[in-house]
NUFITI-787841 format. One record per residue (C-alpha): residue in three letters; y, x, z. Coordinates in steps of 0.2 Angstrom, whole numbers, plus 2048, in hexadecimal, padded with zeros to 3 digits. Layout:
NUFITI-787841
     r     v     u     w
   ALA     Y     X     Z
...
This chain:
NUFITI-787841
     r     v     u     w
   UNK   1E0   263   B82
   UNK   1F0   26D   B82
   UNK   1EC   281   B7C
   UNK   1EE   292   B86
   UNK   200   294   B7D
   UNK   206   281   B82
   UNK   1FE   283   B96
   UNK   207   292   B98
   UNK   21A   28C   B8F
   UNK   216   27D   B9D
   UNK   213   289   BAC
   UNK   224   294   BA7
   UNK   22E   284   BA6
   UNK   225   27E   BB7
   UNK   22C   28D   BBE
   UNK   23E   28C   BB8
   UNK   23D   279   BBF
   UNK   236   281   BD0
   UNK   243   28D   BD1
   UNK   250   282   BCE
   UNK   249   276   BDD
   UNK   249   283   BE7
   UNK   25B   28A   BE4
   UNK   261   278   BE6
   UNK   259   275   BF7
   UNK   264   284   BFB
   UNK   272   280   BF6
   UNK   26F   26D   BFE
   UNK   275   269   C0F
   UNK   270   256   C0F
   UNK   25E   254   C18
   UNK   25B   245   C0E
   UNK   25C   24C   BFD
   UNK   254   25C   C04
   UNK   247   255   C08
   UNK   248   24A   BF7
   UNK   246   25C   BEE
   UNK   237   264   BF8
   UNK   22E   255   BF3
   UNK   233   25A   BE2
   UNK   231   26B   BE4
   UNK   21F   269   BEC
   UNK   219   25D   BDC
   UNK   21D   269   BD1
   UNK   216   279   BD8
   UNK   205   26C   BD9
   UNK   207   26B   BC7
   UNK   20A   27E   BC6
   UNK   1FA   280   BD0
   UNK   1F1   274   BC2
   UNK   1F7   27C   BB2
   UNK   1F5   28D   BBA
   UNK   1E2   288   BBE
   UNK   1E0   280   BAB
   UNK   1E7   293   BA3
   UNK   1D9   29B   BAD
   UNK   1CB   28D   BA6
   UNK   1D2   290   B96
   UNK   1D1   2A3   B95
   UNK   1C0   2A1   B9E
   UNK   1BA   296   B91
   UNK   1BF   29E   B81
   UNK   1B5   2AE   B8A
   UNK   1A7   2A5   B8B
   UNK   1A9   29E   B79
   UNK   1AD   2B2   B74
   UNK   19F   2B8   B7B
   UNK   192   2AA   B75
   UNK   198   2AF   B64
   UNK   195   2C1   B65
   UNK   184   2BD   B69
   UNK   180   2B3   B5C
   UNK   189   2BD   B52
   UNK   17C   2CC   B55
   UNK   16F   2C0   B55
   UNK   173   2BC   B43
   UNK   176   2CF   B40
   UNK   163   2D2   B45
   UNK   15D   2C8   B3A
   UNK   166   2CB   B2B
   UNK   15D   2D5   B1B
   UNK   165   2E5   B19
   UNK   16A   2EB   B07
   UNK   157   2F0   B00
   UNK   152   2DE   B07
   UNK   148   2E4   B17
   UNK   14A   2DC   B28
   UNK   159   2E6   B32
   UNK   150   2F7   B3E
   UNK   14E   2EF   B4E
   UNK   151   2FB   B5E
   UNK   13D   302   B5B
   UNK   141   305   B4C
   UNK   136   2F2   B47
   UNK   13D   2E6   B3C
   UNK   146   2DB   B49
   UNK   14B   2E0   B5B
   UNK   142   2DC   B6D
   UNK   14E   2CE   B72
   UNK   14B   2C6   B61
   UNK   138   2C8   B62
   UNK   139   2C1   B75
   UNK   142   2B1   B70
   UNK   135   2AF   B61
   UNK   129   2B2   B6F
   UNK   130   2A4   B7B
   UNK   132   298   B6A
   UNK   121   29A   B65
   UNK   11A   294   B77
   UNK   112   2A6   B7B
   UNK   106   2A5   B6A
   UNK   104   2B7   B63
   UNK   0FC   2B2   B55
   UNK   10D   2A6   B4E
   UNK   117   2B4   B51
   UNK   11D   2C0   B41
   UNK   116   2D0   B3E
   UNK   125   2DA   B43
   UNK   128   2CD   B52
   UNK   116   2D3   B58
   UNK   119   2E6   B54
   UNK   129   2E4   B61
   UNK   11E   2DB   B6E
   UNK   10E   2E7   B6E
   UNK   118   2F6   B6D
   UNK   121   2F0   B7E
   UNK   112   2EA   B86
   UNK   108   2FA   B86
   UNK   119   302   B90
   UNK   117   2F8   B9E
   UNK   109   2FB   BAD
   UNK   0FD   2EF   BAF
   UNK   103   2EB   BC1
   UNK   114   2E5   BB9
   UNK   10A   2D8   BAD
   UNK   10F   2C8   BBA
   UNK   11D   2CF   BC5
   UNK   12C   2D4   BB8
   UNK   139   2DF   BBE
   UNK   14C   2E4   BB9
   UNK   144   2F6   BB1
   UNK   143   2F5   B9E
   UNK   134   2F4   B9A
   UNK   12F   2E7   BA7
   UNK   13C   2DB   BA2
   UNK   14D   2E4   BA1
   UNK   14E   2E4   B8D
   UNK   152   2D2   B90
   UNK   162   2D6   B99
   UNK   170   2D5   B8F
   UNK   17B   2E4   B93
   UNK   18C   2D8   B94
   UNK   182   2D1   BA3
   UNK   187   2DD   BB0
   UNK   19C   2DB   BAC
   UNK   19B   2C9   BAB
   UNK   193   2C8   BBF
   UNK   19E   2D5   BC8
   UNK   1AD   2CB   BBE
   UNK   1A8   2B9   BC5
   UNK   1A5   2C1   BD6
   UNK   1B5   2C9   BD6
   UNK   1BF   2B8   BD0
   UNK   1B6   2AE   BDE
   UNK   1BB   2BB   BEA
   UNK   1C8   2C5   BF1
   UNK   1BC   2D0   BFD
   UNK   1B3   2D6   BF0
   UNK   1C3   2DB   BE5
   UNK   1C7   2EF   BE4
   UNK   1DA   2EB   BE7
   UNK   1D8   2E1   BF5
   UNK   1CA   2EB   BFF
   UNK   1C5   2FE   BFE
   UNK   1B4   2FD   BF6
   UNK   1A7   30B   BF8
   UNK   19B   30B   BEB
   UNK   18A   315   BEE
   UNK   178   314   BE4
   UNK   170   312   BF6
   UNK   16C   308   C05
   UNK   16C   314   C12
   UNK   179   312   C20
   UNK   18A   31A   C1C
   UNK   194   320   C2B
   UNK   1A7   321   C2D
   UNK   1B0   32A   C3B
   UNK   1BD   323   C43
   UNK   1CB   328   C50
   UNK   1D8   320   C57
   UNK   1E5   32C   C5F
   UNK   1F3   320   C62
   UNK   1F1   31F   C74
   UNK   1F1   332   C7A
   UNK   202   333   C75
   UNK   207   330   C87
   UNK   1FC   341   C8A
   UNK   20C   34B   C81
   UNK   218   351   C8F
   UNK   225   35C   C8F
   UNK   223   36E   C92
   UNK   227   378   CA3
   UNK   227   389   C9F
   UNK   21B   393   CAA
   UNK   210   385   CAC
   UNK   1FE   383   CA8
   UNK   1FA   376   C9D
   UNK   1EF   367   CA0
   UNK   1DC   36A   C9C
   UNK   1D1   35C   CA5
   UNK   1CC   353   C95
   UNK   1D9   346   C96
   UNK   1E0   349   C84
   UNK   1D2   34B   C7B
   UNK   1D0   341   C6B
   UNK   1C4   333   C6C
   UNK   1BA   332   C5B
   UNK   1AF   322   C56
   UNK   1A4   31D   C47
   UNK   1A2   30E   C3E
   UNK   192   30B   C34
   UNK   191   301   C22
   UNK   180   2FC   C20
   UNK   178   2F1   C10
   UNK   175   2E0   C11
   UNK   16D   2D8   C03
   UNK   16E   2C7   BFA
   UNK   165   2BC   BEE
   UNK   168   2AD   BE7
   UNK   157   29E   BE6
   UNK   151   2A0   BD4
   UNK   158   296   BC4
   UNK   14B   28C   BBA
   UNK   14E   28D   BA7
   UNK   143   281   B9D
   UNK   140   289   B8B
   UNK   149   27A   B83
   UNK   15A   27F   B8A
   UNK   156   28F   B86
   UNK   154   28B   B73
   UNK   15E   27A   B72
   UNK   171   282   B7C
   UNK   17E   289   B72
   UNK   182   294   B80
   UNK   179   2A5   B83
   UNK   171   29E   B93
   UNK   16F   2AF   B9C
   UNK   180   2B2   B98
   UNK   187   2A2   BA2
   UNK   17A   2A4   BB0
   UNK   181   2B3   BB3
   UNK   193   2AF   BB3
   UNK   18A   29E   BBF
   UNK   181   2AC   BCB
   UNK   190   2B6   BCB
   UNK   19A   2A9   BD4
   UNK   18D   2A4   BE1
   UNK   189   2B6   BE4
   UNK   19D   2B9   BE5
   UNK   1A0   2AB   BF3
   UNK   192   2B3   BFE
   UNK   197   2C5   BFE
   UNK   1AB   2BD   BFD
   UNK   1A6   2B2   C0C
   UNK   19C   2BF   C17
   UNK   1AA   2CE   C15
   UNK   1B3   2C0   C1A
   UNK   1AD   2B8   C28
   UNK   19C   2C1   C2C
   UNK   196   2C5   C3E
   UNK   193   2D7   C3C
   UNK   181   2D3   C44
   UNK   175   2D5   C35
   UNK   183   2D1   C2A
   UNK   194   2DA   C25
   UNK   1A3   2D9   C31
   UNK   1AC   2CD   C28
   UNK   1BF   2D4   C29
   UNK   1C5   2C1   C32
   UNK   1B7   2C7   C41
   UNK   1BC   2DA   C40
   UNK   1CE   2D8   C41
   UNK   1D7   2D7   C54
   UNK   1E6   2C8   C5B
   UNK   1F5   2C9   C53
   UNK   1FC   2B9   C56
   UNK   1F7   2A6   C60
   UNK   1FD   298   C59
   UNK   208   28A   C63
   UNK   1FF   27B   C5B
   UNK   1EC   27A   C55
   UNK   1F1   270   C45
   UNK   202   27A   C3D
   UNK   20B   28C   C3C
   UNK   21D   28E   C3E
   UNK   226   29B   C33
   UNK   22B   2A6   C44
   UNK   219   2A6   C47
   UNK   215   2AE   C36
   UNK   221   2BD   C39
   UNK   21C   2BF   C4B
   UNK   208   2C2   C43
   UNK   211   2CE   C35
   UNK   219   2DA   C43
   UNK   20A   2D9   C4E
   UNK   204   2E5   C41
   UNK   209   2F7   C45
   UNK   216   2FC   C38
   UNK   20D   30B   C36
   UNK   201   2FD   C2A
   UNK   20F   2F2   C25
   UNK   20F   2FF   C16
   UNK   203   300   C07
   UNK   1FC   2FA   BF7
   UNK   1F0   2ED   C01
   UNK   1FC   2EC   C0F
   UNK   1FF   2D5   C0D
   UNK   1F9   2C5   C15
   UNK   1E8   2BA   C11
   UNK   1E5   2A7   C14
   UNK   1DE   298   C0C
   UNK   1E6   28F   BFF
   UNK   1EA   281   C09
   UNK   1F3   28A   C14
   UNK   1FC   292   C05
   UNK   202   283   C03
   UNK   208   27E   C15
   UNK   210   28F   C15
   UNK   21B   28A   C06
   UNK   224   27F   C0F
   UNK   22B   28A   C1E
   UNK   23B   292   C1F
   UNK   243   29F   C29
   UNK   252   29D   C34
   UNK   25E   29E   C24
   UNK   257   290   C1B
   UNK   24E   29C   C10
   UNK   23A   29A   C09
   UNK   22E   2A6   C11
   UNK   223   2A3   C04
   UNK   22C   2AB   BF0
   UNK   227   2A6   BE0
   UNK   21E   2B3   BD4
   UNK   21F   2B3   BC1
   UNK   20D   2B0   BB9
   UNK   213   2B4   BA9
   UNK   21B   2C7   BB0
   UNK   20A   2C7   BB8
   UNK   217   2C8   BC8
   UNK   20C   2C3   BD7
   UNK   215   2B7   BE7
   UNK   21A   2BE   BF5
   UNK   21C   2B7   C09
   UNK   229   2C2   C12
   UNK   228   2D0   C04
   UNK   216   2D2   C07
   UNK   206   2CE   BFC
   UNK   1FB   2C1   C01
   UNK   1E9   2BD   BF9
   UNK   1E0   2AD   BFA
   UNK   1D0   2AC   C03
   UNK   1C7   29C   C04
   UNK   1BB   2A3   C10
   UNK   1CA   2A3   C1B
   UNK   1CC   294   C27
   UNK   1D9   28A   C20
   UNK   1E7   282   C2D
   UNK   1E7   272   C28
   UNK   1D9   268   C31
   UNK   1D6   278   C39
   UNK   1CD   27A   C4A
   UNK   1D5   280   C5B
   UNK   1D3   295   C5C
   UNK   1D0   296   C4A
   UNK   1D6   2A6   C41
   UNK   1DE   2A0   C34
   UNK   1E9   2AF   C2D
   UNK   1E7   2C2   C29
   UNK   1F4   2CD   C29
   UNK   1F5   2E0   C27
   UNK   1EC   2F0   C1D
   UNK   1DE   2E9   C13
   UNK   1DA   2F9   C0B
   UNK   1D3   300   C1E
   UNK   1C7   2F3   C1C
   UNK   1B8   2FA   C12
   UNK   1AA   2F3   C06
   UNK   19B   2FB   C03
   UNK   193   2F3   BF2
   UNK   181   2FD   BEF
   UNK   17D   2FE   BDE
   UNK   17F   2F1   BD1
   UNK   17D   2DF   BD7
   UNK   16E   2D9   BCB
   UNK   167   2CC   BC1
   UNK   153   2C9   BC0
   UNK   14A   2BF   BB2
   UNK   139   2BB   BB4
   UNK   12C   2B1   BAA
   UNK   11B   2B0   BB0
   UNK   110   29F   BB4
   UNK   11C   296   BBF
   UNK   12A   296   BB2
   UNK   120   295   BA2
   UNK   125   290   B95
   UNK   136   295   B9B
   UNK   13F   2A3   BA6
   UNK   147   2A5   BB8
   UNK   157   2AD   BBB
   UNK   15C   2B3   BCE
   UNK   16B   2BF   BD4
   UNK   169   2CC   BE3
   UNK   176   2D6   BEA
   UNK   178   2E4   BF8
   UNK   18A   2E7   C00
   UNK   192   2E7   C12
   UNK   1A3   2E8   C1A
   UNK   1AB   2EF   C29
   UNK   1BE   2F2   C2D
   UNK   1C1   305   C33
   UNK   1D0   302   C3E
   UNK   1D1   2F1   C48
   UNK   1E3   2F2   C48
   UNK   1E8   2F4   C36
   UNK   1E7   2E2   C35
   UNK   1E9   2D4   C41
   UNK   1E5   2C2   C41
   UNK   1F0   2AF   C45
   UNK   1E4   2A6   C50
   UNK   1E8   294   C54
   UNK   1EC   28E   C66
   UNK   1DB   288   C71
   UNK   1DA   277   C75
């Protein structure tokens, strides 16, 4: 298997290959050998896509591997002697720590009595903390079950939420984040209209006061929806037998599942007992000709359907689905010239489709195969779309009867979406059959 160093020598001659492709269908007026050289040109931005995927595996990987070490490294550091020969202070001040004392816990099949002394100081000490009512049901709080947490838990999740999708990204969204669930309310106004209410002056006259030109103000409402994923079964012999921290890969597992939900409902939701996915929210900007393709005319008429009053900003760009990434690819404008430009990875220099940003959203309907009066493309001001992430998304362990000898592991998030002004960004909907 090639290293990090030799995938990503590969990708930078890819794209000097890609490049030169492309300069040379330019500069190529034959249709045969045109054509000869986008087939060219399309296998190797295929390959592009490939190595590009295998850098991210790999870097994902060696964190995994990174992390794994750490904890065993501080597994080992717990139960090293310190210089006078006693056992390391635990965070009791005991002879080992709480997690060290639960997995001597789990390995000795819940028998007290096999444990070490200093095992069973940890234990009892945490097991008169905890309310009788707790005993069966454990909770997220410390002493109920929290302490078996580890603290890296948290990052990992949010990180594989935000890799899986773009909705749930800071730079691609406005994200609200609040401690609580009550409903958050935004005020809105759209004044563009009443612009026809501004006349010229006669002097003498009295001006106009029947009500006509008052603003019109609205509110839009960002309420908290939450989600949970079914529990995860972990036998005890995974637990002691893997190599990997297991509640260190379950997370980065429920991070993922939970990121494609909330990507998928900022996305698409109905906006009834669910967010107002920013595809629903967001009003005609242009109707295909055909149900099965887009034509490069079509992809600038959506771009100035927009207002250019939201043509300009940070998150100002387009979103579709990589498939039709990769149909967009191949249109050109009237001049012969790709709509679609190439980045550089390596200058961390993003692509760009007519000077604009575009994200990929899988959640997006993709054209390809796509069904008549599909939206299919996003473009406008992201940033006027909010999120509204409450609290922390969270991770549960519980052991009791059902799971015993081992442990369950679920995820549970709360969050909503709602875009503030339907005109910031506009949607390419396919032709009806």
């Amino acid at each position: 298997m090639a290293s990090l160093t030799e995938y990503q020598q590969k990708l930078g001659e890819l794209r000097t290959k890609a490049t030169d492709a492309l300069d040379e269908i330019r500069n190529n007026t034959d249709e045969s050998r045109a054509v000869e050289l986008e087939a060219r040109h399309d296998a190797i931005m295929s390959d592009f896509d490939k190595t590009q995927a295998a850098i991210e595996r790999e870097q994902r990987h060696a964190e995994l591997e990174a992390r794994a070490q750490e904890a065993e490294e501080r597994a080992r550091a717990a139960r090293r002697p310190v210089e006078n020969g006693s056992a390391p202070a635990g965070d009791d001040g005991e002879g080992i720590d709480y997690r060290s004392a639960f997995y001597e816990y789990i390995r000795a099949e819940g028998q007290i009595g096999a444990l070490s002394p200093e095992a069973r100081s940890v234990l009892e000490k945490r097991r008169t903390n905890i309310p009788q009512g707790e005993l069966r049901a454990q909770t997220t709080t410390n002493s109920a079950g929290g302490f078996t947490i580890p603290t890296e838990l948290l990052s990992i999740l949010v990180k594989s939420m935000a890799a899986w999708g773009p909705m749930y990204d800071e730079t691609v969204a406005t994200v609200i984040p609040t401690n609580s669930g009550n409903q958050l309310t935004m005020p809105t106004v759209n004044d563009v209209s009443k612009s026809s209410t501004v006349v010229a002056h006669t002097q003498g006259t009295t001006l106009t006061d029947d009500g006509g030109a008052d603003a019109v103000f609205g509110q839009k409402v960002l309420e908290s929806y939450a989600y949970n994923t079914e529990w995860l079964r972990v036998s005890k012999e995974l637990a002691d037998d893997s190599i990997f921290a297991m509640e260190t890969l379950l997370g980065e597992l429920l991070g993922e599942r939970l990121g494609r939900v909330a990507n998928a409902q900022l996305t698409t939701g109905t906006g009834s007992s669910a967010p107002n996915g920013v595809v629903t929210a967001s009003s005609l900007g242009k109707t295909t000709a055909g149900t099965t393709a887009i034509t490069a005319d079509e992809i600038i008429d959506l771009m100035h359907s927009v207002n250019p009053a939201y043509r300009f900003g940070p998150k100002v760009g387009f979103m579709f689905n990589d498939s039709t990434l990769a149909v967009i690819r191949k249109l050109k404008d009237g001049q012969g010239n790709y709509l679609w430009q190439m980045g550089n990875v390596q200058q961390d220099v993003p692509g760009t489709l007519l000077g604009y940003r575009y994200n990929i959203n899988q959640a997006v309907a993709s054209i390809p195969g796509a069904a008549a009066a599909t939206r299919v493309m996003l473009f406008g001001d992201f940033g006027r779309y909010y999120v509204r992430k409450v609290g922390d998304p969270l991770i549960g362990a519980l052991q009791d009867k059902d799971f015993w000898p081992g442990f369950g592991v679920a995820g549970y998030i709360r969050f909503d979406g709602e875009l503030s002004d339907t005109a910031a960004v506009k949607h390419m909907i396919t032709a009806a059959a």
